[in-house]
SEKOLMAR-928343 format. One line per 5 residues: number of its first residue (from 1); for each residue x, y, z of C-alpha. Coordinates in steps of 0.25 Angstrom, whole numbers, plus 5000, padded with zeros to 4 digits. Example, Ala and Ser with C-alpha at 12.3 -4.5 7.8 and 13.67 -1.06 7.14 Angstrom:
SEKOLMAR-928343
1> 5049:4982:5031 | 5055:4996:5029
end
This chain:
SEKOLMAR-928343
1> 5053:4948:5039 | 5045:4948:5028 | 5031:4946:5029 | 5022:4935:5026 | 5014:4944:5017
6> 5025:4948:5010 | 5028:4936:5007 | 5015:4931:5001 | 5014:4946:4993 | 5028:4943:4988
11> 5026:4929:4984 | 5012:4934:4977 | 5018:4944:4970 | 5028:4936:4963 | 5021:4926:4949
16> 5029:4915:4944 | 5023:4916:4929 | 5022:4899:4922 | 5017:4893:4913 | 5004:4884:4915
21> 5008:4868:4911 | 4995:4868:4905 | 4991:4880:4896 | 5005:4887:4896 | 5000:4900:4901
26> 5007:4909:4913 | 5003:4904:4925 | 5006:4916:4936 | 5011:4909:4951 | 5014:4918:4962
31> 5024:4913:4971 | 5013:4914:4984 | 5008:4903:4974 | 5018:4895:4972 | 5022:4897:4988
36> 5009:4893:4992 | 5010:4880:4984 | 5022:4875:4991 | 5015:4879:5005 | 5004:4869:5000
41> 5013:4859:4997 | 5020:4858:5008 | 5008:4857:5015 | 5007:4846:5010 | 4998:4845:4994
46> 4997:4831:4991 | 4994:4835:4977 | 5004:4824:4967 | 5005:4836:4957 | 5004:4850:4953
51> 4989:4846:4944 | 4984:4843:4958 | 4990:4853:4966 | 4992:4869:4961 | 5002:4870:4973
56> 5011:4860:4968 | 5012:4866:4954 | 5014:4880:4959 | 5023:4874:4968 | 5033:4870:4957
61> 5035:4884:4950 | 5044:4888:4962 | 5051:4882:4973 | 5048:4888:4989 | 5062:4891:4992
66> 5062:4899:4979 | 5050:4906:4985 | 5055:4907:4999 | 5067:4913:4994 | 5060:4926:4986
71> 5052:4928:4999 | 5065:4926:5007 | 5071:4936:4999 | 5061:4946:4997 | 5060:4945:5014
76> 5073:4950:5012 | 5072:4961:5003 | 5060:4967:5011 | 5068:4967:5023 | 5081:4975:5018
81> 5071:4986:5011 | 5063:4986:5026 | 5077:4988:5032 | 5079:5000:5020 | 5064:5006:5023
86> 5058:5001:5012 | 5052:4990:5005 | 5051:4980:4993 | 5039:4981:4984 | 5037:4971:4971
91> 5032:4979:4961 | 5024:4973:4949 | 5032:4969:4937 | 5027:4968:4923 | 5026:4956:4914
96> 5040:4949:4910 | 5048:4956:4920
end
């Protein structure tokens, strides 16, 4: 079973790059950000729109089932590399790759 920790170091580790509304620039979002967000709205933000709330705009760049589904998977590719005697690592990729 995979870990809540691995979870979180998982979703941290993976950066949703967009650009702002407002100055174009990158704007880097993790995906523990973007998870986070929808744990705040559904407990409940009364927020009416993202200029007021940071989770409800964050919230938009990805749905949670898209997010479940990566930390779904990657429960499953952990397990079949435990079963094998080893492990999966993410390594660091460079720029536009």
């Amino acid at each position: 079973m995979l870990e809540r920790e691995e979870v979180r170091a998982l979703l941290e580790a993976v950066v949703l790059v967009v650009p702002c509304n407002v100055c174009g620039q990158d704007l880097e979002v993790t995906l523990g950000q973007v998870a986070g967000s929808h744990d705040a709205l559904c407990a409940g933000c009364l927020a009416r729109g993202g200029s007021e709330c940071p989770a409800m705009a964050y919230a938009r760049l990805l749905d949670r089932e898209t997010i479940e589904g990566l930390a779904t998977a990657w429960a499953r590719l952990q397990e079949h590399a435990r079963r094998a005697g080893g492990r999966v690592l993410i390594r660091a990729l460079s720029e536009g790759v």
